[in-house]
Steps between C-alpha positions, in 0.01 A plus 500: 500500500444315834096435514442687847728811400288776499658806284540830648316825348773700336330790713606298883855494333544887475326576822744241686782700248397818632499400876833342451629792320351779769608270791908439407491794245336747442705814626836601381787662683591803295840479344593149592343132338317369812149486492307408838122437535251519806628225636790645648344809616238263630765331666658821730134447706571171731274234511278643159772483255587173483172324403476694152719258366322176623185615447551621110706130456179330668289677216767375233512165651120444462542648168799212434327260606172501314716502200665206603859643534750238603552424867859630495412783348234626769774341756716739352274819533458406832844532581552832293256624788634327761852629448373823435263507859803311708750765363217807556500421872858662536379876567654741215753217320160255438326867305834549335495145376154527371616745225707263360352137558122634342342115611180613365703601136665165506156337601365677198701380224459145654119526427561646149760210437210246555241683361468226229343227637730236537878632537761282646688714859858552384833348689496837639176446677612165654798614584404815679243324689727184589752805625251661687418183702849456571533809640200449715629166615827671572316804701266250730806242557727830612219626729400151676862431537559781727203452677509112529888530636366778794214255578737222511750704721226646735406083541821418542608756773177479699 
């Protein structure tokens, strides 16, 4: 065990379980498999909805790291949120999206995985963070192209 990890009280573990669970899951739709959690219906109110995901991970994250998860790993639960926030901007699709990505479910079973002091992130883990920087690269190089060609243009014709 890593000297500085401190272990987490089995009793933080199920109230983080039970926040994950009510936020991604904790209501059924009767008749179908899809279960949905307060997130989404927090989601249908603009502006309010979107920070229950980023403020549970910030709670997980503090949790993470005073057990001395991995970087990647708390890299990684960052991006569960991220993508989960980014995609919850788009009004109805981003609530219909939180049903099925559950961020704060995946975020979760991250913590769990680590819960022993000491456990190595996965390929996974590097690779889904190494592919979510590349798609951040790829999203700020296609938005300052566009606006670097009009400033160039507008310099060019004036």
């Amino acid at each position: 065990m890593p000297l500085d990890a401190i272990p987490v009280d089995p009793s933080r573990f199920a109230l983080l379980r039970r926040w994950a669970v009510l936020l991604d899951s904790a209501f059924a739709i009767p008749g179908i498999p899809v279960r949905f959690g307060v997130d989404a219906l927090l989601g249908l109110v603009p502006g309010v909805g979107d920070l229950a995901t980023p403020a549970f991970t910030i709670l997980m994250l503090g949790t993470g790291l005073r057990m001395r998860v991995p970087l990647v790993v708390l890299a990684r639960m960052v991006l569960n949120a991220g993508l989960d926030a980014a995609v919850g901007l788009v009004p109805i699709a981003g609530d219909l999206a939180d049903v099925g990505w559950k961020a704060n479910l995946r975020n979760m079973e991250l913590l769990e995985r680590h819960a022993v002091p000491g456990t190595p992130a996965t390929r996974g883990d590097v690779w889904f963070v190494a592919g979510g920087v590349a798609l951040m690269a790829l999203v700020a190089v296609l938005a300052v192209v566009p606006i670097a060609l009009v400033i160039y243009l507008c310099v060019k014709m004036c």
